[in-house]
Short mmCIF file of the C-alpha atoms (twelve columns), coordinates in Angstrom:
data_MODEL
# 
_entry.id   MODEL 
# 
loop_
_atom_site.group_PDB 
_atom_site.id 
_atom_site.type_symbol 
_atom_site.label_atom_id 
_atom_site.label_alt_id 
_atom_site.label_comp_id 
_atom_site.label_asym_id 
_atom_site.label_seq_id 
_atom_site.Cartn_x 
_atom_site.Cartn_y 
_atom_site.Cartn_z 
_atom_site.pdbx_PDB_model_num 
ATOM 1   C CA . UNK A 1   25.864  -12.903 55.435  1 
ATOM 2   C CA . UNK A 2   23.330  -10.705 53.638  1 
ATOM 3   C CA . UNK A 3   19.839  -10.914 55.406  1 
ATOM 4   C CA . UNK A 4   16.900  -12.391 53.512  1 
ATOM 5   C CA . UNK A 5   14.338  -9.986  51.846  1 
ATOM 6   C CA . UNK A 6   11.037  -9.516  53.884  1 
ATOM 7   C CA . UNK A 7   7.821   -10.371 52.248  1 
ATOM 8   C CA . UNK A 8   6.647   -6.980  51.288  1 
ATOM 9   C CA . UNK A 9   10.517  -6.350  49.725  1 
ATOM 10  C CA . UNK A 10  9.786   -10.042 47.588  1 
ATOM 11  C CA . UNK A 11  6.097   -8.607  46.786  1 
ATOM 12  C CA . UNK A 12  7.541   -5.633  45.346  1 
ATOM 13  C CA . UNK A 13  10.186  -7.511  43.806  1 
ATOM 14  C CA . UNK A 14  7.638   -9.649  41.846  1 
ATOM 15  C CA . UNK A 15  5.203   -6.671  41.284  1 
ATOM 16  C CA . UNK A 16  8.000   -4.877  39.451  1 
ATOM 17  C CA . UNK A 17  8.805   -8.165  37.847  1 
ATOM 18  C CA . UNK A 18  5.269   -8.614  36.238  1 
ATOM 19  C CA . UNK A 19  5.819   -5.083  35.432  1 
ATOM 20  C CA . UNK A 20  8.125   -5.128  32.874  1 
ATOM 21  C CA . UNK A 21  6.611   -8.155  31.285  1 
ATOM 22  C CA . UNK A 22  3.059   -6.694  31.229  1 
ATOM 23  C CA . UNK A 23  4.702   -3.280  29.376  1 
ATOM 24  C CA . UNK A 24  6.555   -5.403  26.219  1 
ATOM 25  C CA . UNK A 25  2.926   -6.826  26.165  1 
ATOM 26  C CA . UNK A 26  1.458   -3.168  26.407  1 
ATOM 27  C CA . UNK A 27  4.094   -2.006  24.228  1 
ATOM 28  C CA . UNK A 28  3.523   -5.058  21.075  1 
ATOM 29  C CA . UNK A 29  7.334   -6.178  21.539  1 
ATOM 30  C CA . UNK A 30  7.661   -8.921  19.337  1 
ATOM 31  C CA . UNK A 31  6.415   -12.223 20.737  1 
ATOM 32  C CA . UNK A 32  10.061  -13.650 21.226  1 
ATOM 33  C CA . UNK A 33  10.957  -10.439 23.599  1 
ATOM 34  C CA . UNK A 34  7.855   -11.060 25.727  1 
ATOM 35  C CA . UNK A 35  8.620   -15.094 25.804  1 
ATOM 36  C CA . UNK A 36  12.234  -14.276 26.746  1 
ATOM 37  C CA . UNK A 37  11.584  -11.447 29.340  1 
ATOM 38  C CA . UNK A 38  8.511   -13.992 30.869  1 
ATOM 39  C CA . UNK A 39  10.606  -16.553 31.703  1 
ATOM 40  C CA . UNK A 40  13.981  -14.819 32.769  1 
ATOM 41  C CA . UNK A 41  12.033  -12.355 35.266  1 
ATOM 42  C CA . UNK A 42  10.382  -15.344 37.209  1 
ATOM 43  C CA . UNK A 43  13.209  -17.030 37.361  1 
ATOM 44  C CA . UNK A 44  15.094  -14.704 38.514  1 
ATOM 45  C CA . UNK A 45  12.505  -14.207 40.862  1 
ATOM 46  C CA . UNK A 46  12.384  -17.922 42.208  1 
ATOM 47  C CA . UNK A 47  16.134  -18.001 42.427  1 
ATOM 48  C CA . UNK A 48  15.944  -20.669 39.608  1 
ATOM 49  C CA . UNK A 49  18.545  -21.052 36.853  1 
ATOM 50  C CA . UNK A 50  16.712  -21.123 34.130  1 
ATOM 51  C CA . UNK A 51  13.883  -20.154 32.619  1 
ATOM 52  C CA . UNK A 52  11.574  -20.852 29.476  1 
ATOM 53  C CA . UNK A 53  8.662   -20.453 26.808  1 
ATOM 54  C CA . UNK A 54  7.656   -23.849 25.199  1 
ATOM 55  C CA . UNK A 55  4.629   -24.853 22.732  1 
ATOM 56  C CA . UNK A 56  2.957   -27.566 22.880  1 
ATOM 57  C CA . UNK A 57  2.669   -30.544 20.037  1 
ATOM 58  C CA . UNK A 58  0.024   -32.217 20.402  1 
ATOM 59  C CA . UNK A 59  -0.620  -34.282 23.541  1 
ATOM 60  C CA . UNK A 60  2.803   -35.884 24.549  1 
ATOM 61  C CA . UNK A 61  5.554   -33.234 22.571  1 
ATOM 62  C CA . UNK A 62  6.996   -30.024 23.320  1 
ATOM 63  C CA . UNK A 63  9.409   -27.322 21.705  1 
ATOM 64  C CA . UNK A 64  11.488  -24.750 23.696  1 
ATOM 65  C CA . UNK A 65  10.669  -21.148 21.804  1 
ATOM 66  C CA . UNK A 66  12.633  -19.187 23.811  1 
ATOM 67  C CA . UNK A 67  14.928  -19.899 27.059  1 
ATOM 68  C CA . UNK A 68  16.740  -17.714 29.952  1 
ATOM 69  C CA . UNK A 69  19.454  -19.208 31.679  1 
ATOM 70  C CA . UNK A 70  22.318  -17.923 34.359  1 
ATOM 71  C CA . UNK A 71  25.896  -17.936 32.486  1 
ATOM 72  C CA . UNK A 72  27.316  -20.974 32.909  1 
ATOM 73  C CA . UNK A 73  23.860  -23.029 33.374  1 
ATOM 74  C CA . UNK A 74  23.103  -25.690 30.842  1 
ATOM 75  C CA . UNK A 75  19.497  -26.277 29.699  1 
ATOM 76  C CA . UNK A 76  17.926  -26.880 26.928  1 
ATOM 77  C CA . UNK A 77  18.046  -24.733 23.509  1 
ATOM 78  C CA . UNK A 78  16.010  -22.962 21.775  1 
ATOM 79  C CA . UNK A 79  14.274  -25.080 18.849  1 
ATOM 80  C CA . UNK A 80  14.649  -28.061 21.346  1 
ATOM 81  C CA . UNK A 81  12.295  -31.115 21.417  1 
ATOM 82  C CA . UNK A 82  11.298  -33.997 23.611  1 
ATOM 83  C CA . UNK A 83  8.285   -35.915 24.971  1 
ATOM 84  C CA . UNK A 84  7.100   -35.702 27.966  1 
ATOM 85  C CA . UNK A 85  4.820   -38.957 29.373  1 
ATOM 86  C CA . UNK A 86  2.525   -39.742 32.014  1 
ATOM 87  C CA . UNK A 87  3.382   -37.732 35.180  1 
ATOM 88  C CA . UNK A 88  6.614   -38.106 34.618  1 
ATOM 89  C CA . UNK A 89  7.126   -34.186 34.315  1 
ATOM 90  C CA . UNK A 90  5.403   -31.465 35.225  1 
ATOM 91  C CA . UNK A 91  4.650   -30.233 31.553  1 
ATOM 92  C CA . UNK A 92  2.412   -33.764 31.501  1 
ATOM 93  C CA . UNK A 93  0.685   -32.536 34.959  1 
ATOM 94  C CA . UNK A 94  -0.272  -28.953 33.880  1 
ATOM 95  C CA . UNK A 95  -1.477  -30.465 30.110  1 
ATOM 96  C CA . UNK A 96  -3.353  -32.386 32.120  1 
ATOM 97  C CA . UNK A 97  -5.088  -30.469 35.279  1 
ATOM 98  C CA . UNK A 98  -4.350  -26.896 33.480  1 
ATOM 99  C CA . UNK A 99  -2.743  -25.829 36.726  1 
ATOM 100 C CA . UNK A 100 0.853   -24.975 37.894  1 
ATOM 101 C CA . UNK A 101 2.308   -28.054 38.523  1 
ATOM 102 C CA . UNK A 102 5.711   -28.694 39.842  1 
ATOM 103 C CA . UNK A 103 8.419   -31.707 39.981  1 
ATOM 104 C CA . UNK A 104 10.793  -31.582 42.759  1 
ATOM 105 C CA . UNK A 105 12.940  -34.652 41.639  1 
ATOM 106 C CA . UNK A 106 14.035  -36.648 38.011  1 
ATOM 107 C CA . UNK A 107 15.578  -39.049 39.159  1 
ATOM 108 C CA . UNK A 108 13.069  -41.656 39.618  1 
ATOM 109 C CA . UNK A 109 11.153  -40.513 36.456  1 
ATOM 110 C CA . UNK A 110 11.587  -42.135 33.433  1 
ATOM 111 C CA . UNK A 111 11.453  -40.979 29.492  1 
ATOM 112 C CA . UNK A 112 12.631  -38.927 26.647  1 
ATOM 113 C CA . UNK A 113 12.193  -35.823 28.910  1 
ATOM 114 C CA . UNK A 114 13.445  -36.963 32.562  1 
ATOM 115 C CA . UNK A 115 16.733  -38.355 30.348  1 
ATOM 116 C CA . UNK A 116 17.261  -34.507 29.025  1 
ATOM 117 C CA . UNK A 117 16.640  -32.931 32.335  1 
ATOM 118 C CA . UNK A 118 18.975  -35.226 34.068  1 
ATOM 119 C CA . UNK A 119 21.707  -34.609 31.516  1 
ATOM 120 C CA . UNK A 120 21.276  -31.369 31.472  1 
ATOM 121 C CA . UNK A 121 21.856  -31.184 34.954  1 
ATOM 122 C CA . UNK A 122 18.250  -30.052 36.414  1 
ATOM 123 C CA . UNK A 123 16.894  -31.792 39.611  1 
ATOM 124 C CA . UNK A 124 13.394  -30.029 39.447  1 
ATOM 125 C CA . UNK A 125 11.145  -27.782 37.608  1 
ATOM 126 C CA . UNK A 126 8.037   -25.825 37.947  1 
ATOM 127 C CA . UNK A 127 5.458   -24.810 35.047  1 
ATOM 128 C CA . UNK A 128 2.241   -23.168 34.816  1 
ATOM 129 C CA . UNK A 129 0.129   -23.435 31.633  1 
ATOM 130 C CA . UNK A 130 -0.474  -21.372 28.970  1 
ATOM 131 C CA . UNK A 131 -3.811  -20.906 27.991  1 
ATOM 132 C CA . UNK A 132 -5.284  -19.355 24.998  1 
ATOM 133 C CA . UNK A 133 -8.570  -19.546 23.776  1 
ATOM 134 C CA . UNK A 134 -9.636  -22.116 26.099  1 
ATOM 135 C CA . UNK A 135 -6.983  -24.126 25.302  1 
ATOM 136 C CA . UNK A 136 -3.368  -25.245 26.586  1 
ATOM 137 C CA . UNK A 137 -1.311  -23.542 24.096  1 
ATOM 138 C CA . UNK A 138 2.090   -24.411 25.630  1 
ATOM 139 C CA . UNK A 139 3.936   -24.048 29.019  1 
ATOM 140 C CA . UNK A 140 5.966   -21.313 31.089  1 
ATOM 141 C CA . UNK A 141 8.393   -23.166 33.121  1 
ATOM 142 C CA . UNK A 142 11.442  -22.449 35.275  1 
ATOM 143 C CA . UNK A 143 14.303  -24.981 36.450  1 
ATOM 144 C CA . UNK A 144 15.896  -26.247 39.499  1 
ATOM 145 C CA . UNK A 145 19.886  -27.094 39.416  1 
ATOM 146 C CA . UNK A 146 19.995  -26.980 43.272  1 
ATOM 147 C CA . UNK A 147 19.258  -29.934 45.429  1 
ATOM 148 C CA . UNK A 148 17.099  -27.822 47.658  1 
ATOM 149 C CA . UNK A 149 13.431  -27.640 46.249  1 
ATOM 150 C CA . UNK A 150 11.431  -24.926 45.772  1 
ATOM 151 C CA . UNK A 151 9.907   -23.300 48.095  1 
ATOM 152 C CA . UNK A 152 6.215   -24.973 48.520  1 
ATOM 153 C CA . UNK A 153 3.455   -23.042 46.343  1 
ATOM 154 C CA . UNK A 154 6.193   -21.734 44.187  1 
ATOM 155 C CA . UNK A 155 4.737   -22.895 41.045  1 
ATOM 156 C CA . UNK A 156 1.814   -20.293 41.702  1 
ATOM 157 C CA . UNK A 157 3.950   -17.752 41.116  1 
ATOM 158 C CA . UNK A 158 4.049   -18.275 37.374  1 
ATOM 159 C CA . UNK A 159 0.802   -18.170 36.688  1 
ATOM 160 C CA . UNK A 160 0.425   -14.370 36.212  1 
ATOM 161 C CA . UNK A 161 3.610   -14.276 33.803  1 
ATOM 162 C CA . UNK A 162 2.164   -17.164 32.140  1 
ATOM 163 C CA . UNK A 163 -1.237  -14.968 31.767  1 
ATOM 164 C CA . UNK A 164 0.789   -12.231 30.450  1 
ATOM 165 C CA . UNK A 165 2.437   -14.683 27.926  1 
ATOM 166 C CA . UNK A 166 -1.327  -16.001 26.294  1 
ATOM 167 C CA . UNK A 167 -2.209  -12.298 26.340  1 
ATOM 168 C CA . UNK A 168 0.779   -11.596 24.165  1 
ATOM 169 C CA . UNK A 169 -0.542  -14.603 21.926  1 
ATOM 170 C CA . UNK A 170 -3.532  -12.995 21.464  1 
ATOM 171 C CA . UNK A 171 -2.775  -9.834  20.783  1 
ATOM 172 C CA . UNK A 172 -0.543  -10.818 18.206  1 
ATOM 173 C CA . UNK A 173 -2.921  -13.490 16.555  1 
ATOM 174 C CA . UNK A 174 -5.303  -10.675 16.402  1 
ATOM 175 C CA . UNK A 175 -2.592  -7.719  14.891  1 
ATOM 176 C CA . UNK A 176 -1.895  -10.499 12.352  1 
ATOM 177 C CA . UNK A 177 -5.571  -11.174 11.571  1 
ATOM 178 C CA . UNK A 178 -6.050  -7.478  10.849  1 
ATOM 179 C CA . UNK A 179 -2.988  -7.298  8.613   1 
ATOM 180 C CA . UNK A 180 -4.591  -10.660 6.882   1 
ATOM 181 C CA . UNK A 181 -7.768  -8.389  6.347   1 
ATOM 182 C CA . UNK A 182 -6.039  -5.595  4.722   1 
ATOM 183 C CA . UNK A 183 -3.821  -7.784  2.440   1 
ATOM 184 C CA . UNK A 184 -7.290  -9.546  1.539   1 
ATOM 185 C CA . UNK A 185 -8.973  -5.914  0.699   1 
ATOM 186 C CA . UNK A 186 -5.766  -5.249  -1.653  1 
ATOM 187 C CA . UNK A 187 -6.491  -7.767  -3.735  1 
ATOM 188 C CA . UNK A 188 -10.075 -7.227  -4.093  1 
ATOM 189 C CA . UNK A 189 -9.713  -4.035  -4.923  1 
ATOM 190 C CA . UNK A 190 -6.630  -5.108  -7.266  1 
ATOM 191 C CA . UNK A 191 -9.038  -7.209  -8.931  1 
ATOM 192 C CA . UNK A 192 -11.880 -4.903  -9.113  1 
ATOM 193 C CA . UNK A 193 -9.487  -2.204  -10.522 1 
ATOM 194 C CA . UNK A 194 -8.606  -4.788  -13.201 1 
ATOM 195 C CA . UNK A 195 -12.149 -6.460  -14.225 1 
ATOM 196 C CA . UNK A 196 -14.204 -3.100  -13.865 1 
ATOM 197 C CA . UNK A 197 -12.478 0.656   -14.273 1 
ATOM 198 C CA . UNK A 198 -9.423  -0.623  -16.252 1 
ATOM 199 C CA . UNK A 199 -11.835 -2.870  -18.998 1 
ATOM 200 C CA . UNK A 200 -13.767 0.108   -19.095 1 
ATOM 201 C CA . UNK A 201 -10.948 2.095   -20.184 1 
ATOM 202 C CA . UNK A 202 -9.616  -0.483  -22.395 1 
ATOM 203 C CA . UNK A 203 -13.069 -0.059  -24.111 1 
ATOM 204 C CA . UNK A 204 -13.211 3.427   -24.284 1 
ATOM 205 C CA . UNK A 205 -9.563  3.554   -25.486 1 
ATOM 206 C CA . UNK A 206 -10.673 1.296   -28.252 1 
ATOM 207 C CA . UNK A 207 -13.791 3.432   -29.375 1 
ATOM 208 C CA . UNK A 208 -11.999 6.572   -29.127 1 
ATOM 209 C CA . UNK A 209 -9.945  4.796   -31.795 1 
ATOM 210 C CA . UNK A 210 -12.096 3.622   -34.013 1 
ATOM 211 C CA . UNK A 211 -13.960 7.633   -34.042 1 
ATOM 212 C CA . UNK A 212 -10.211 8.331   -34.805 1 
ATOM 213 C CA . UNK A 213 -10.149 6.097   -37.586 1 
ATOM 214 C CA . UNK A 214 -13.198 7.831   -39.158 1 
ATOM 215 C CA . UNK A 215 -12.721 11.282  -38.523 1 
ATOM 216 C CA . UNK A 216 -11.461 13.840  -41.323 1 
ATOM 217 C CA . UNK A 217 -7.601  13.168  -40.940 1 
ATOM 218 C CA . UNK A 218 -5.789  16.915  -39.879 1 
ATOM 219 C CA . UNK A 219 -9.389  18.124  -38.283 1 
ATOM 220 C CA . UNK A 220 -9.846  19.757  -34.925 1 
ATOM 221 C CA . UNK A 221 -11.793 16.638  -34.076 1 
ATOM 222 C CA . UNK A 222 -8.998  14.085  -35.162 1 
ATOM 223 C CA . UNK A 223 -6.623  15.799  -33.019 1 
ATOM 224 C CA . UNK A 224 -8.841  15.974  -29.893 1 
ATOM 225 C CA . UNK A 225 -9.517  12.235  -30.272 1 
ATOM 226 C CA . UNK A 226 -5.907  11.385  -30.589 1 
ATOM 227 C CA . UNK A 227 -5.284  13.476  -27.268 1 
ATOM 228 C CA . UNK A 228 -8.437  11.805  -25.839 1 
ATOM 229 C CA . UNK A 229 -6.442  8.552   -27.003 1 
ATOM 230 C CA . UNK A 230 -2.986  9.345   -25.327 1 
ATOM 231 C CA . UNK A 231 -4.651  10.354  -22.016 1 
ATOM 232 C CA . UNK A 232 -7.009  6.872   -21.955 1 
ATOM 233 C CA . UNK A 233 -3.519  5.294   -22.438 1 
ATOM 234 C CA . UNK A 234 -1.311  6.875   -19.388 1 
ATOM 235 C CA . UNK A 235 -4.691  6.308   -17.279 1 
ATOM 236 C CA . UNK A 236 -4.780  2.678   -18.427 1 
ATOM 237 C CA . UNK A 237 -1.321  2.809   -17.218 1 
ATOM 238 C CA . UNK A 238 -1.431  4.326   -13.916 1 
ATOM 239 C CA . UNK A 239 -4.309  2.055   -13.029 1 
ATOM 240 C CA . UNK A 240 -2.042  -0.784  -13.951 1 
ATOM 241 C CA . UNK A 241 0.511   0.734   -11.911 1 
ATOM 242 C CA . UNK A 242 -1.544  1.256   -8.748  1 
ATOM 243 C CA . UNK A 243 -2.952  -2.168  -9.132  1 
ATOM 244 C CA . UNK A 244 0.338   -3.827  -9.076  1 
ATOM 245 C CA . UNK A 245 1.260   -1.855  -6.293  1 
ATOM 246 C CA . UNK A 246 -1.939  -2.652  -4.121  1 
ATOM 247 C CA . UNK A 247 -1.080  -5.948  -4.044  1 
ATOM 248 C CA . UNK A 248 0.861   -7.492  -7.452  1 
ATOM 249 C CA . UNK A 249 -0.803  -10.837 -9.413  1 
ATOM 250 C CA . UNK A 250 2.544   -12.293 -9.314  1 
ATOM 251 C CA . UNK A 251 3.013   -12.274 -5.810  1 
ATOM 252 C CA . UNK A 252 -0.524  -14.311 -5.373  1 
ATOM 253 C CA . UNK A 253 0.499   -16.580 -8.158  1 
ATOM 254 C CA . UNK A 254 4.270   -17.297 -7.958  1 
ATOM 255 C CA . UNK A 255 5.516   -16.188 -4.756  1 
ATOM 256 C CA . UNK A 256 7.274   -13.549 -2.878  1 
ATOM 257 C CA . UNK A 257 11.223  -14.272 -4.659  1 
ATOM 258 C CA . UNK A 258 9.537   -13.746 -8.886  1 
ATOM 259 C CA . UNK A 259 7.552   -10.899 -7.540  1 
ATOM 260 C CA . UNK A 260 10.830  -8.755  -6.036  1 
ATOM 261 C CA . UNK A 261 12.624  -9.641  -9.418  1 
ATOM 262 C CA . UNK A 262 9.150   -8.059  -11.264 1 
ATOM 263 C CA . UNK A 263 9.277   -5.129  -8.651  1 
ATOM 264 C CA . UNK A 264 13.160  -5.062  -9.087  1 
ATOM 265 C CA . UNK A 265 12.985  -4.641  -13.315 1 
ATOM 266 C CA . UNK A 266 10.036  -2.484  -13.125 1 
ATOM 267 C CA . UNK A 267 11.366  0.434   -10.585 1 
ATOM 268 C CA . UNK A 268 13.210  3.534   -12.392 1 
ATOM 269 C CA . UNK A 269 16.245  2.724   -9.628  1 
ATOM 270 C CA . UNK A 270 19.041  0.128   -10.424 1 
ATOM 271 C CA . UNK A 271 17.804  -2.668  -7.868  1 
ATOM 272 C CA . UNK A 272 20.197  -5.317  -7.287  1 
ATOM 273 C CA . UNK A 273 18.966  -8.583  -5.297  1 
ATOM 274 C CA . UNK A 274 21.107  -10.383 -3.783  1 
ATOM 275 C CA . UNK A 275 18.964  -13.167 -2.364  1 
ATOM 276 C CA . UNK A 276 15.629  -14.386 -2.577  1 
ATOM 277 C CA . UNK A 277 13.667  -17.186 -0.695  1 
ATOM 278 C CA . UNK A 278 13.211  -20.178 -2.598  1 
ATOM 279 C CA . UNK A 279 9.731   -21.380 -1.334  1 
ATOM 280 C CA . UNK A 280 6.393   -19.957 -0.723  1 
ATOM 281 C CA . UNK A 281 5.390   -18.737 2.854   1 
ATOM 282 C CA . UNK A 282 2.121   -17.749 4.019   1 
ATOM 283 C CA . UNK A 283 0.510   -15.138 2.165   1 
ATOM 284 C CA . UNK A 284 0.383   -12.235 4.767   1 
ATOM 285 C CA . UNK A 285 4.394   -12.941 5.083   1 
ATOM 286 C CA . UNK A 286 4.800   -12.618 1.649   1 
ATOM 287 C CA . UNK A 287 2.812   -9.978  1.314   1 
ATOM 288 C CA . UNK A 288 4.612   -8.046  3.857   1 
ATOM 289 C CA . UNK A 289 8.025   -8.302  2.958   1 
ATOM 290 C CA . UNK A 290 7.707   -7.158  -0.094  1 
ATOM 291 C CA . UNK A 291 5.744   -4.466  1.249   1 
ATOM 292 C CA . UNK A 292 8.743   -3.684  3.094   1 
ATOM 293 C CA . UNK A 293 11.145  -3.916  0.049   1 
ATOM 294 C CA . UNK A 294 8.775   -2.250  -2.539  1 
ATOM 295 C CA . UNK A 295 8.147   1.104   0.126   1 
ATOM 296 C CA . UNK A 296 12.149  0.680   0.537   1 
ATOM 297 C CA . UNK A 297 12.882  1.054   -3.479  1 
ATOM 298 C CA . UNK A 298 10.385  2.955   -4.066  1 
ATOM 299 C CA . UNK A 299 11.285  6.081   -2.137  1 
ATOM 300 C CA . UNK A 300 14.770  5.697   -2.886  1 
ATOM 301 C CA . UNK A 301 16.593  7.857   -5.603  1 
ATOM 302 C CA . UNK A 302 19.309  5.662   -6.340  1 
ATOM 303 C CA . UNK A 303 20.389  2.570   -6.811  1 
ATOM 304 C CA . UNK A 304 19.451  -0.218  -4.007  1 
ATOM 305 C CA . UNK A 305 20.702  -3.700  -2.992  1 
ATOM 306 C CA . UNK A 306 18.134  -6.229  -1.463  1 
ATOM 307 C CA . UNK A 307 18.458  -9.113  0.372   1 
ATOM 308 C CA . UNK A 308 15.626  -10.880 1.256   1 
ATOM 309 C CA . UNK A 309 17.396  -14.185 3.173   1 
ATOM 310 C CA . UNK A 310 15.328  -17.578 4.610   1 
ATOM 311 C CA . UNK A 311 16.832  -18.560 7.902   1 
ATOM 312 C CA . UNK A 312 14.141  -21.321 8.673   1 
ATOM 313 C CA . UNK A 313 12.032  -19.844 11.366  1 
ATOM 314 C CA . UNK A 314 12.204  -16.184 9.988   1 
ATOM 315 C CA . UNK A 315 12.731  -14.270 7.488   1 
ATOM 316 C CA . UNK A 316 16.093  -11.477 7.524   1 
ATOM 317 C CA . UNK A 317 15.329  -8.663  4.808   1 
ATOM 318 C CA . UNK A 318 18.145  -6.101  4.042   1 
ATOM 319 C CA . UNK A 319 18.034  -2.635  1.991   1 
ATOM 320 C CA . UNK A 320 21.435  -0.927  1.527   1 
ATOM 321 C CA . UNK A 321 21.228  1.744   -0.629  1 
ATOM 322 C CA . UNK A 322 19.160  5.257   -0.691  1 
ATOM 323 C CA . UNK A 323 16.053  3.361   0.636   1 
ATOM 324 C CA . UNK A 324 14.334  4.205   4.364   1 
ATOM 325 C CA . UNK A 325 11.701  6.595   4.024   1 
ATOM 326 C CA . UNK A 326 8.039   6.314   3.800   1 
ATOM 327 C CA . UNK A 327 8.262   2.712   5.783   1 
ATOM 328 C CA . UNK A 328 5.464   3.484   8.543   1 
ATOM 329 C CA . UNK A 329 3.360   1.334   6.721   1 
ATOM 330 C CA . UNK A 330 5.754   -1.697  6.590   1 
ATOM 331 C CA . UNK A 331 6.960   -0.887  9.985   1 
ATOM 332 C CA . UNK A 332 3.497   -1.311  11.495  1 
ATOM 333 C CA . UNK A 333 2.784   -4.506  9.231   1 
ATOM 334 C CA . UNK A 334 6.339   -5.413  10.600  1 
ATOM 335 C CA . UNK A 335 5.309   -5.446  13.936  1 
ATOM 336 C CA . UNK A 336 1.897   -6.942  13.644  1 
ATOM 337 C CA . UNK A 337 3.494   -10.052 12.718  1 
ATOM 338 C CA . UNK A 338 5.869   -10.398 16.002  1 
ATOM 339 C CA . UNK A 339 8.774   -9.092  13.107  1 
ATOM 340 C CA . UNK A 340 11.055  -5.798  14.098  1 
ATOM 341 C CA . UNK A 341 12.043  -3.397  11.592  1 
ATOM 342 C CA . UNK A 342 14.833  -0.469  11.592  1 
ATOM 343 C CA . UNK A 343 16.721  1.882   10.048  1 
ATOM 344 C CA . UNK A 344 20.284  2.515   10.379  1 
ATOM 345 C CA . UNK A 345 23.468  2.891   11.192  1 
ATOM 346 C CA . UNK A 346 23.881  5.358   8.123   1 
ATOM 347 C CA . UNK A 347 27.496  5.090   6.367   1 
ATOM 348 C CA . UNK A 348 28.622  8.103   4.135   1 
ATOM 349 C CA . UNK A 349 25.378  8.309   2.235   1 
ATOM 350 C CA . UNK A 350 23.989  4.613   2.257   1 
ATOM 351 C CA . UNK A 351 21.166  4.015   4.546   1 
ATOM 352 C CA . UNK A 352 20.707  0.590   5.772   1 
ATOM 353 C CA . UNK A 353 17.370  -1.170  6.280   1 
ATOM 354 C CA . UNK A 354 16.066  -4.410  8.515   1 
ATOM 355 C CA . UNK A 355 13.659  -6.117  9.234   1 
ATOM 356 C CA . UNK A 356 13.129  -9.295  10.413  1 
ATOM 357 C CA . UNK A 357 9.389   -11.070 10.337  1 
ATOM 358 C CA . UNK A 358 9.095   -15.092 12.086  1 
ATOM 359 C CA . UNK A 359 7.693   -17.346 10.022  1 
ATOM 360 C CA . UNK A 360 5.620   -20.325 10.499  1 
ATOM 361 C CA . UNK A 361 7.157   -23.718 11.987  1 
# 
């Protein structure tokens, strides 16, 4: 029989534990690594079978957003539902006292949630609150398929992971408020591009014509105004280039799937889509897949196929093709949405390109 670990072996244990948690925080790992690596290295660490992130909605609901269990453990998925009433759980205790709470047994407890927990086989669970901003954002919680209980003052081991969990939250809230600031600076300066420098050229463009007009046809001056005419035009047309590119009117106005097929007929690449969202997401999202597509096509120098697919709770973007350079940008705006982008595996000349960016329940 293998003797117990001392305390300062467990202490160690759970340091190194809360170690790797607290560097995919350091690190910005998207939200769903850091939910998944919380709740599997605490329970782990409590000998518990399971293990799991879950959101709260509103005072009596909860959904499962991401879940660690043994092999052969049922519990409840991912995407999951169920309410949870009175003390009948400890979810209801800790949105409640905002403290680690624990329930040893379900069998006397009634509801929606004692009825899944039973079914699912778990006798007992533990949970410690997630707070953020002053408020209980949702729950980390481990479960209990033994008879034996846990240990007493085992649910106050969760609380640091569950700390480390809000502090992802916030990080993230705050990478995607920046990336909502620089989409918003785009379009001013898309729109200041197009009501100040580029009617100013328009204007110019049309007096230069109408000196054209009266100059001395074949004279020195008719042909400098004709040149001055040609270059008002390509500048007209670059700022109308750069403009779409900031950030394109189509994308504000129609949504992310019309903009690609502008971006897609405008390129000098054959660009092939081969799907396209149907709805309208929020407009940092948008904005930053098809900042990821339109870097893609835009370095590439030949032809491209793009998939931009809607699988509910994310988005799944694919460029096959001579895309993958100059994406830092989009890789960073990526990222600052809890989304993961990368390039590769390379076949024969075709480099392949994904990304993947969560989007709002």
């Amino acid at each position: 029989m293998a003797m117990a670990a001392g305390p300062e072996v467990e202490r160690a244990e759970a340091l190194a534990a809360l170690h790797r948690v607290a560097m995919l925080v350091a690190r910005a790992a998207p939200l769903e690594s850091v939910f998944h690596a919380a709740g599997e290295q605490i329970a782990l660490q409590l000998g518990a079978g399971a293990g799991a992130v879950l959101r709260f909605l509103g005072d009596e609901r909860a959904v499962v957003l991401s879940s660690w269990r043994e092999t052969g453990i049922r519990g409840l998925p991912v995407n999951a539902e169920g309410d949870f009433e009175g003390p009948q759980s400890a979810l209801a205790q800790i949105r409640t006292t905002r403290l680690p709470a624990r329930l040893d047994s379900y069998d006397q407890s009634r509801g929606e949630l004692p009825r899944i927990m039973r079914a699912s086989g778990i006798r007992g669970s533990l949970a410690a609150p997630v707070l953020v901003d002053g408020a209980v954002w949702g729950a980390l919680a481990v479960s209990n398929f033994r008879e034996e209980p846990f240990p007493l003052g085992a649910e106050q081991r969760l609380a640091p992971f569950a700390e480390l969990v809000a502090q992802a939250i916030v990080n993230a809230e705050a990478r995607r408020r920046l990336v909502q600031a620089a989409d918003e600076s785009r379009q001013r300066l898309e729109r200041e591009l197009h009501e100040g420098a580029q009617q100013h050229l328009l204007a110019l463009t049309l007096k230069l014509r109408l000196a054209h007009e009266r100059a001395e046809a074949g004279s020195l001056l008719a042909q400098l105004l004709a040149e001055a005419i040609t270059d008002a035009n390509e500048a007209t047309s670059a700022l109308d280039d750069l403009g779409r590119s900031l950030h394109p009117a189509v994308l504000v106005e129609r949504g992310l799937a019309p903009a690609l097929q502008a971006l897609a007929a405008r390129v000098a690449i054959p660009v092939h889509l081969r799907e396209v969202p149907a709805r309208r997401f929020h407009a940092t999202t948008e904005a930053t897949i098809y900042g990821v597509v339109a870097d893609g096509v835009r370095s590439a120098d030949c032809e491209v196929e793009v998939s931009v697919a809607d699988r509910g709770d994310r988005l799944h973007v694919e460029l096959r093709g001579c895309a993958g350079t100059g994406l830092e940008d989009a890789t960073d705006r990526v990222a600052a949405l809890g989304g993961h982008l990368e390039i590769g595996p390379v076949a024969g000349e075709d480099t392949v390109v994904h990304a993947t960016v969560p989007v709002d329940r």
